[in-house]
VODREN-763397 format. One line per 8 residues: their letters; for each residue x negated, y, z of C-alpha. Coordinates in nm, 4 decimals. Layout:
# residues N
A> X Y Z ~ ... $
# end
This chain:
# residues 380
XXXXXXXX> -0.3087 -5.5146 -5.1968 ~ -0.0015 -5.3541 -5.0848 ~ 0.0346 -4.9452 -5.1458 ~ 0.3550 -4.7342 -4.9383 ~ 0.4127 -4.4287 -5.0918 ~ 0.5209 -4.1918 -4.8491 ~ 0.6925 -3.9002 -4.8958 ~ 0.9113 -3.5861 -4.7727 $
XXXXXXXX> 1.1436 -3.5857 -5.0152 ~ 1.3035 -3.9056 -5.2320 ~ 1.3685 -4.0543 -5.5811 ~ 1.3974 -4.0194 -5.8259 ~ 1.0419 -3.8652 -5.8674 ~ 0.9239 -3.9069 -6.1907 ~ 0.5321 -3.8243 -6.0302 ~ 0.5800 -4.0942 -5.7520 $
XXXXXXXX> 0.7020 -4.3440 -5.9945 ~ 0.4570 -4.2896 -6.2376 ~ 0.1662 -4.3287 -5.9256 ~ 0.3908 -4.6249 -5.8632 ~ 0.3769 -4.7827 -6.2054 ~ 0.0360 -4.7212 -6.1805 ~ -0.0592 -4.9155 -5.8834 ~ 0.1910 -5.1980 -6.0033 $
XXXXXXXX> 0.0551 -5.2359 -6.3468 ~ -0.3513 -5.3265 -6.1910 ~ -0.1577 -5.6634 -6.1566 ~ -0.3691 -5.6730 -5.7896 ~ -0.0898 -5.4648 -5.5826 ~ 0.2755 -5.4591 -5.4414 ~ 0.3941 -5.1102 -5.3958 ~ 0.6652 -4.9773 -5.1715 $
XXXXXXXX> 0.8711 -4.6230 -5.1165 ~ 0.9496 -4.4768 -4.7947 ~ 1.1113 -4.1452 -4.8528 ~ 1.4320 -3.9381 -4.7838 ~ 1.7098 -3.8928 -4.9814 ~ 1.6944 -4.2656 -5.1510 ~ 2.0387 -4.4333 -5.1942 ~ 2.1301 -4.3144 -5.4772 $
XXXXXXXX> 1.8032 -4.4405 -5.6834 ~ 1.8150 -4.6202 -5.9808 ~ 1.6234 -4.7123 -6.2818 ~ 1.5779 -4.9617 -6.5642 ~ 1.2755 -5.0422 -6.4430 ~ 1.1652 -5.2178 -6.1024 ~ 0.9083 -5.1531 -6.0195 ~ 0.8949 -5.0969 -5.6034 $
XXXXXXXX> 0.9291 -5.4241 -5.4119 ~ 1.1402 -5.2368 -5.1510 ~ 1.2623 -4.8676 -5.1149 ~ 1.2773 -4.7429 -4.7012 ~ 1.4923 -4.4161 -4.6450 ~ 1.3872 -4.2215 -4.3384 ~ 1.4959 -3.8918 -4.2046 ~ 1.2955 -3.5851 -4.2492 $
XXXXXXXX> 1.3496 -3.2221 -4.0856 ~ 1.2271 -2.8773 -4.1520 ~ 1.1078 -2.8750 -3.7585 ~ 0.8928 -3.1886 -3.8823 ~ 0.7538 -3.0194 -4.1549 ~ 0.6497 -2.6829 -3.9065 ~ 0.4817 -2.8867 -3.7208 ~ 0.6969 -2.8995 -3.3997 $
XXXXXXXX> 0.5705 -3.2090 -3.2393 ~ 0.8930 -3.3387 -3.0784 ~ 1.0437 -3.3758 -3.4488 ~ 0.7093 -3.5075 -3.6117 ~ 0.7397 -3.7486 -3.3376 ~ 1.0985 -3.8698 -3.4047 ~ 0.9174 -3.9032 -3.7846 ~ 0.6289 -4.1244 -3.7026 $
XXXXXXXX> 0.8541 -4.3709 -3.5125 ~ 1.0148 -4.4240 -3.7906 ~ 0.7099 -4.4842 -4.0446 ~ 0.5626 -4.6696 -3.7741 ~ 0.8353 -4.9202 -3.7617 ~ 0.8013 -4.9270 -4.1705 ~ 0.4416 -4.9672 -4.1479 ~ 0.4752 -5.2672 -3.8716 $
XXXXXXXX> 0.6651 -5.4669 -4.1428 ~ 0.4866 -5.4137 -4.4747 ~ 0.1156 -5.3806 -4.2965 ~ 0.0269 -5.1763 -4.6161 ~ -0.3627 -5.1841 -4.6800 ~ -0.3366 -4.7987 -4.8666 ~ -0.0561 -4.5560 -4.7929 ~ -0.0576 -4.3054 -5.1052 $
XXXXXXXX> 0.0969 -3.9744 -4.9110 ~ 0.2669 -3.7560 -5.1570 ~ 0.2321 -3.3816 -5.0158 ~ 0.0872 -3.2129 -4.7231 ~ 0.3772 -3.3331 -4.5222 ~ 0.3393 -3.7072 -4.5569 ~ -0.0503 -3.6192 -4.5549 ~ 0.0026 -3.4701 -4.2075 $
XXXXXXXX> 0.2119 -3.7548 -4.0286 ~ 0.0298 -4.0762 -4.1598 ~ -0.3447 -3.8844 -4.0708 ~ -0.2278 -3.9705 -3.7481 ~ -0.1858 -4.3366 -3.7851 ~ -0.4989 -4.5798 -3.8310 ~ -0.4288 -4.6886 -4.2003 ~ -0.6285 -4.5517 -4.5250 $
XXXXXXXX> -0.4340 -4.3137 -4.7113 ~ -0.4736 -4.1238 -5.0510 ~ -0.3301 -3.7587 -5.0021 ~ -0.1786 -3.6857 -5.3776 ~ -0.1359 -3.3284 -5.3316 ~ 0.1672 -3.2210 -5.5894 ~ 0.1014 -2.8127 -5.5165 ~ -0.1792 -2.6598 -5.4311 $
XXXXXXXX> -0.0887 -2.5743 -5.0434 ~ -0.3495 -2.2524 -5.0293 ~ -0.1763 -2.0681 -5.3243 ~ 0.1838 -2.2490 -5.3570 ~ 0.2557 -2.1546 -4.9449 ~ 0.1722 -1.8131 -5.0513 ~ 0.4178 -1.7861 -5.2949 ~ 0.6934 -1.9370 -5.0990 $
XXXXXXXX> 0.6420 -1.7301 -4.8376 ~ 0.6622 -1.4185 -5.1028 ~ 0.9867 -1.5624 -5.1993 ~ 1.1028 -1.6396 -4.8123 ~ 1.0141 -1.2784 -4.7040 ~ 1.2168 -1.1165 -4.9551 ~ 1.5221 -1.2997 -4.8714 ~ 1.5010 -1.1769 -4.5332 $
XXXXXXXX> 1.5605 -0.7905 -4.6784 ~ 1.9303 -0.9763 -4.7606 ~ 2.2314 -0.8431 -4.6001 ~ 2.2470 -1.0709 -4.3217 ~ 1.9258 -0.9803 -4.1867 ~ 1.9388 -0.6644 -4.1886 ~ 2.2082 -0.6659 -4.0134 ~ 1.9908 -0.7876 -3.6849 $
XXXXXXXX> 1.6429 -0.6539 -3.7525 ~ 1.5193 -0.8488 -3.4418 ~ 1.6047 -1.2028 -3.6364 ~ 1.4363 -1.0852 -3.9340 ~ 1.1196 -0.9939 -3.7355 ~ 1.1320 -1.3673 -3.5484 ~ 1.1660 -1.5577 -3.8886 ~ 0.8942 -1.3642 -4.0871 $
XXXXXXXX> 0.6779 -1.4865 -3.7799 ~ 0.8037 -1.7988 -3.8270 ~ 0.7804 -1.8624 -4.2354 ~ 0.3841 -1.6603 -4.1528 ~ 0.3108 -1.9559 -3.9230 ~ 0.4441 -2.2275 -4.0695 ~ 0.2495 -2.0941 -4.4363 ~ -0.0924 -2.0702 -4.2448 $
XXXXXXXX> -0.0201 -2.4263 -4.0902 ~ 0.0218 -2.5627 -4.4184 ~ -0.3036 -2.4181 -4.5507 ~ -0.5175 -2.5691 -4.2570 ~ -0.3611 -2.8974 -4.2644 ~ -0.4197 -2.9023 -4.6693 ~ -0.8170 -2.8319 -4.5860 ~ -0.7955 -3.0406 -4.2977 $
XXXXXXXX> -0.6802 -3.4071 -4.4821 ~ -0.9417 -3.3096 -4.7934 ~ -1.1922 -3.3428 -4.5928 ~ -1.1419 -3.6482 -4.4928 ~ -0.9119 -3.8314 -4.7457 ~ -0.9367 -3.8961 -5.1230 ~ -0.7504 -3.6029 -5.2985 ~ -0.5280 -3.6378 -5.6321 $
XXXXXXXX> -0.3981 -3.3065 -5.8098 ~ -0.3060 -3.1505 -6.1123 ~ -0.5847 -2.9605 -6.2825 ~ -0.9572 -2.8983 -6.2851 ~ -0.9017 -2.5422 -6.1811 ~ -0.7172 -2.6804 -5.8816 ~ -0.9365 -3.0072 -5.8455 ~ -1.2331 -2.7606 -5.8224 $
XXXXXXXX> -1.0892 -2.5195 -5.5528 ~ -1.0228 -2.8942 -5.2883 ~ -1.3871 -2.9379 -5.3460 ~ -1.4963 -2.6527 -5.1769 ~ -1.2688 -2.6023 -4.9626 ~ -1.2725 -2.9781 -4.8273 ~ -1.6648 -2.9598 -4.9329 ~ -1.6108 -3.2980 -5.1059 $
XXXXXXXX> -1.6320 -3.4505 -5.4425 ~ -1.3415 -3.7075 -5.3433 ~ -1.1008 -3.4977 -5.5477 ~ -0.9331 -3.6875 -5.8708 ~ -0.7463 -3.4714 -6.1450 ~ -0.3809 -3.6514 -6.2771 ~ -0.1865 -3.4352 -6.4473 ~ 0.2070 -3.4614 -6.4783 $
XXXXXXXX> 0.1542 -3.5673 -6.8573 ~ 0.4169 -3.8241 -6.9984 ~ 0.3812 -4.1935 -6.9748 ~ 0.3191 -4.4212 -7.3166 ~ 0.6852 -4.5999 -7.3253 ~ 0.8348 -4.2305 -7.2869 ~ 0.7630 -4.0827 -7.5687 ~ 0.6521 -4.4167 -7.7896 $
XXXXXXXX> 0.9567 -4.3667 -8.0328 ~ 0.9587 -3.9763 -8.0847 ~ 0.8923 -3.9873 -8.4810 ~ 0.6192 -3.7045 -8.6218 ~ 0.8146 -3.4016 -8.6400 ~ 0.9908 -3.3187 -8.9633 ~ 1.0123 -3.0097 -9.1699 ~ 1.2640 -2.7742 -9.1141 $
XXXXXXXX> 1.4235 -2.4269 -9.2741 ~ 1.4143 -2.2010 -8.9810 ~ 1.2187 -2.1386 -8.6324 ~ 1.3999 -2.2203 -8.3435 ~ 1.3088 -2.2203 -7.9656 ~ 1.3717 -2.3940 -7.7078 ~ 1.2572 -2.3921 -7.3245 ~ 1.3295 -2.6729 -7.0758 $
XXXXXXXX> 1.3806 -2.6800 -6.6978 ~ 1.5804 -2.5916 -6.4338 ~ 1.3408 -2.3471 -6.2163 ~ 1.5559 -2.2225 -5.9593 ~ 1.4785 -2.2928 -5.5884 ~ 1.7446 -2.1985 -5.3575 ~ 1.9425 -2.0593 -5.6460 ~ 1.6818 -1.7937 -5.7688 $
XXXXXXXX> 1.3893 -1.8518 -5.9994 ~ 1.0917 -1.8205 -5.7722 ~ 0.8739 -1.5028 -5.9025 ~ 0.6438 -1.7057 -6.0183 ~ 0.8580 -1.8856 -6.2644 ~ 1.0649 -1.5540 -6.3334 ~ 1.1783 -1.5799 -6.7082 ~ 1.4358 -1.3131 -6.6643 $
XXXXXXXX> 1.5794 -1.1185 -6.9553 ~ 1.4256 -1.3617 -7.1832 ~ 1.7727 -1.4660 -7.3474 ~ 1.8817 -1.0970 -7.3720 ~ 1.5287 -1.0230 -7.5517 ~ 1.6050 -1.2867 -7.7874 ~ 1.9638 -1.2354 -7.8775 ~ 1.8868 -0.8339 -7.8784 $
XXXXXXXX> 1.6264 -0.8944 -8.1393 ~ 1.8094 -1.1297 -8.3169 ~ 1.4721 -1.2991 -8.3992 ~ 1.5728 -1.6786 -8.4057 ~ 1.8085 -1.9033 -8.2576 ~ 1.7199 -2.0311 -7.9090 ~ 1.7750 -2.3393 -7.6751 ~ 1.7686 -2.3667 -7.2982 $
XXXXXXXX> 1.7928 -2.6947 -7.1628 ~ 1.8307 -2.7534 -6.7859 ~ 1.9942 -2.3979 -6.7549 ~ 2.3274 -2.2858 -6.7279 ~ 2.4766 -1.9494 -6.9046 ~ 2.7006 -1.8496 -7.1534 ~ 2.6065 -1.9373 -7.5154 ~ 2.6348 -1.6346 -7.8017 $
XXXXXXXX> 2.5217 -1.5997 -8.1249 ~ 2.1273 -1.7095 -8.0930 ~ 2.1480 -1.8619 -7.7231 ~ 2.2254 -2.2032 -7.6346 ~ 2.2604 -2.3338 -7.2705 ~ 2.2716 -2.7675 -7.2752 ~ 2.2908 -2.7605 -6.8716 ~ 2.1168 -3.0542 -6.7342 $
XXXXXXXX> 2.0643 -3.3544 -7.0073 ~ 1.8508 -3.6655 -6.8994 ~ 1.5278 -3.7371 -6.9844 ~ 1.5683 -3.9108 -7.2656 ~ 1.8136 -3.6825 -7.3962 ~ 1.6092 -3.3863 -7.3112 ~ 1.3049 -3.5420 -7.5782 ~ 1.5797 -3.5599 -7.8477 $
XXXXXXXX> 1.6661 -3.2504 -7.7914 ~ 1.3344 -3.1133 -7.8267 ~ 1.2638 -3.2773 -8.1783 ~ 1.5090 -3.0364 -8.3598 ~ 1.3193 -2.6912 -8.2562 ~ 0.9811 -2.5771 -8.3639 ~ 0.8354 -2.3850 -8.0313 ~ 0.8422 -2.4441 -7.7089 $
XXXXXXXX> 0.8189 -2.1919 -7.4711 ~ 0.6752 -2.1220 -7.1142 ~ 0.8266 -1.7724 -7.1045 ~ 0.7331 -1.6901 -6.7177 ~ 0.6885 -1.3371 -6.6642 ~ 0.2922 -1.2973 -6.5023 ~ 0.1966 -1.3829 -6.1528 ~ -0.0996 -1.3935 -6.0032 $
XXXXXXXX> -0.0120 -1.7490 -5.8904 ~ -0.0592 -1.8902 -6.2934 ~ -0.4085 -1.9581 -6.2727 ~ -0.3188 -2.2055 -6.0600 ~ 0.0011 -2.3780 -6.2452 ~ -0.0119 -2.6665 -6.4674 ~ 0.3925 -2.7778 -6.5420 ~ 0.4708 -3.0618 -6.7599 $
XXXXXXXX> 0.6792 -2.8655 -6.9590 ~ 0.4052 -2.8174 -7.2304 ~ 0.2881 -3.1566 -7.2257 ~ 0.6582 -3.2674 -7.3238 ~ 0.6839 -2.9890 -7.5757 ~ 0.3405 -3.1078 -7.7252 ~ 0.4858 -3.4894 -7.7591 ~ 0.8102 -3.4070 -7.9568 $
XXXXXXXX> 0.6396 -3.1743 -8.1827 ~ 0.6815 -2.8316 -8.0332 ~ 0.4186 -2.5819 -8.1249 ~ 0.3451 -2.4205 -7.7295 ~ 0.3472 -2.0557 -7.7004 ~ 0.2767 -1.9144 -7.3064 ~ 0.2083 -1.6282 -7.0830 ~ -0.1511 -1.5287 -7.1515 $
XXXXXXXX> -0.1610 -1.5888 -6.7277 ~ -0.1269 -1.9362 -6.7629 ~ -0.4480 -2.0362 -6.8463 ~ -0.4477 -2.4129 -6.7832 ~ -0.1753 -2.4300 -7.0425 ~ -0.4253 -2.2784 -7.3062 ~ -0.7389 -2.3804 -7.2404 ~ -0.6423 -2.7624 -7.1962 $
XXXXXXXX> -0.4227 -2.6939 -7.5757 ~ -0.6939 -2.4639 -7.7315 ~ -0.6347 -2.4170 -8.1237 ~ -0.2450 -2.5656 -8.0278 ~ -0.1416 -2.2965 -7.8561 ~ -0.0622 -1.9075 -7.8754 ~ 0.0036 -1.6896 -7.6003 ~ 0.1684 -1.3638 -7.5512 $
XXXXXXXX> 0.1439 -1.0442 -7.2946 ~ 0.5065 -0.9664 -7.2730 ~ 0.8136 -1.0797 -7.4396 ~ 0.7869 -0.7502 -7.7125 ~ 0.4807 -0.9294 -7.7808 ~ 0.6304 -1.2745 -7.8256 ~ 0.8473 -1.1096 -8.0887 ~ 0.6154 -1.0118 -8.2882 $
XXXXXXXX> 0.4626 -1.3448 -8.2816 ~ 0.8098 -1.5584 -8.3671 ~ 0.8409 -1.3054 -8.6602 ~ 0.5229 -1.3925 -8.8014 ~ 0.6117 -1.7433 -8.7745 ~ 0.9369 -1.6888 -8.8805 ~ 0.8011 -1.5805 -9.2250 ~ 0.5203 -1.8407 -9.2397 $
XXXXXXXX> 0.7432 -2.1672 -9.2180 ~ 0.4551 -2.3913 -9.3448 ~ 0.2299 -2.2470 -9.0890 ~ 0.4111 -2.3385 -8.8223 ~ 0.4946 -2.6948 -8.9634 ~ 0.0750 -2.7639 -8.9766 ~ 0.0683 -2.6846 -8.6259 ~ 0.3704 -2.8843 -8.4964 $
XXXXXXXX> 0.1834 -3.1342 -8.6887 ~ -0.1484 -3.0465 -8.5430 ~ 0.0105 -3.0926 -8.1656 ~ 0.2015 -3.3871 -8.1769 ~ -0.1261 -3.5795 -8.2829 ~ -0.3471 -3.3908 -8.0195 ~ -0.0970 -3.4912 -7.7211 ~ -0.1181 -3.8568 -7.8367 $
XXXXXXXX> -0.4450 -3.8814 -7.7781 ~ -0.4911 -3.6208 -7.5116 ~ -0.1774 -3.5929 -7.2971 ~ -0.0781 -3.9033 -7.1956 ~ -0.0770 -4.0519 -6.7773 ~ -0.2249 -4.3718 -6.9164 ~ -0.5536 -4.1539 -6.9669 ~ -0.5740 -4.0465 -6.5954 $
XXXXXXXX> -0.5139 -4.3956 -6.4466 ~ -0.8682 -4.4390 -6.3144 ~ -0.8583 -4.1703 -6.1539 ~ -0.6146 -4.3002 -5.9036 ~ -0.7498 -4.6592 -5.8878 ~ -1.0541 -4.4719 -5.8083 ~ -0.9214 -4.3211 -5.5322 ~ -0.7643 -4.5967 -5.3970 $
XXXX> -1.1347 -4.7764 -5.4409 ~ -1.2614 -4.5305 -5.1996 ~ -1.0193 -4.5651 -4.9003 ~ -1.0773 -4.9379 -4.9382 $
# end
């Protein structure tokens, strides 16, 4: 069988190529990428028999038909090579142009288009208060109409392809939203946990004299952190309090006394990394978006060792962790809890102990890999 994953945006992708290496690995299929933004792909691994690059633009992904037309032409000549038997569409956008073509597709829906359109048009809308549109109030009014149209277009295609198509997300709290919305059962959970060869070599953690923290990933869309990944003041908090020494990886800033900025370190690097701190921490400030979140962050934290501590607001974090997680109101109250770690060294050892066993038998892709042969079972 041969799968073309189709997507918006390009590689590397580390959820694509894990879908990828899924597909590949049945020993039954040939898989292929058509995406933009690919020349600059590589990898170790092979593992798609050929990559396409096609051009994508933000009129396509409104909806403008002209530009979703100039899109299509281009799959189409794509799909009129391979003759793919499954395209796997990776986001609404790739949902929305191959719907229109006469091939069985598998919409793998990366954010949760209901709730994550929301909250980019909360972040759109404030940066039209910026100097430049306020400067000509009448452009401001004509792109809030725009970003209001183009979020509500979004949301119906995302119900609209549910109904119809085989649904991978993220979470059951997401997984059970599709279903009634698309009033379907066709909706299979894969969350962005590592893959087996990733994290195969990371040793059990060892001892160590102090508590250190560390946070990883580079949140910022279009240069600020979106509100609801806001983590601002955090490093000031820390440093102020002089609590424990602390790690970001993936950010930049200037280091001090307690606060450590690595920039961006690969992957491999970034697991390393991790395996000299003792908490790992998804710091965001609450939002009523959270319920909805699931990042990999914790799932990485929970393979090298890292005892998780969270917003109380991001509940899929806790409640898929339970006993290996603690989480905390503000960051006065994630003080309080480093302190009491701080002073119970042994403690906090158990659990690192505790959560680096639990993610090897609970947080791993190779768990969830049924769930998109499944899917695949059903277009077919």
């Amino acid at each position: 069988m041969k799968i073309l994953h189709l997507s918006e945006s390009g590689l590397p992708d580390w959820r694509i190529e894990k879908a990828a290496l899924t597909g590949y690995e049945d020993g039954k299929n040939e898989v292929f990428f058509c995406g933009y933004g690919t020349r600059n792909y590589k990898r170790d691994f092979q593992v798609f028999s050929r990559i396409y690059e096609i051009k994508w633009t933000d009129k396509a992904m409104r909806g403008f038909p002209f530009y979703q037309d100039m899109v299509k032409k281009q799959i189409k000549k794509i799909i009129n090579e391979i003759k793919p038997d499954i395209i796997h569409a990776h986001n609404i956008f790739a949902a929305k142009v191959i719907s229109d073509f006469d091939i069985p597709f598998v919409f793998d829906n990366h954010e949760f288009w209901k709730i994550f359109s929301k909250v980019r048009l909360e972040k759109d809308i404030r940066s039209s208060n910026n100097i430049k549109y306020q400067r000509n109030p009448i452009r401001k009014i004509l792109r809030n109409m725009l970003l209001n149209y183009s979020a509500n277009l979004w949301v119906k295609w995302e119900a609209d392809i549910i109904r119809k198509h085989p649904t991978i997300t993220v979470s059951d709290t997401i997984a059970d939203e599709l279903k009634k919305i698309g009033n379907t059962n066709n909706v299979f959970v894969v969350p962005n946990f590592p893959m087996q060869f990733e994290i195969k070599d990371i040793q059990i953690p060892e001892k160590q004299k102090e508590i250190s923290l560390i946070y990883a990933g580079a949140d910022k869309i279009g240069g600020k952190n979106p509100t609801f990944r806001d983590f601002g003041g955090l490093a000031e908090v820390i440093d102020k309090k002089d609590v424990c020494k602390m790690t970001f990886i993936g950010v930049q800033g200037p280091d001090t006394n307690n606060i450590r900025y690595t920039g961006f370190i690969p992957r491999t690097n970034m697991f390393n990394e991790m395996t000299k701190h003792s908490i790992g921490l998804i710091p965001w400030k609450k939002h009523w978006a959270h319920k909805y979140l699931n990042p990999n962050k914790y799932a990485e934290y929970a393979h090298t060792g890292l005892f998780v501590m969270c917003t109380s607001s991001l509940e899929t974090i806790s409640t898929t962790l339970k006993d290996h997680c603690i989480t905390f109101e503000d960051y006065e109250d994630l003080v309080t809890k480093i302190e009491y770690f701080k002073n119970n060294i042994e403690e906090m050892y158990n659990k690192r102990i505790k959560i680096y066993k639990f993610a090897r038998e609970n947080l791993l892709w190779e768990r969830y890999h049924k769930n998109i042969l499944d899917a695949y079972r059903i277009c077919t």
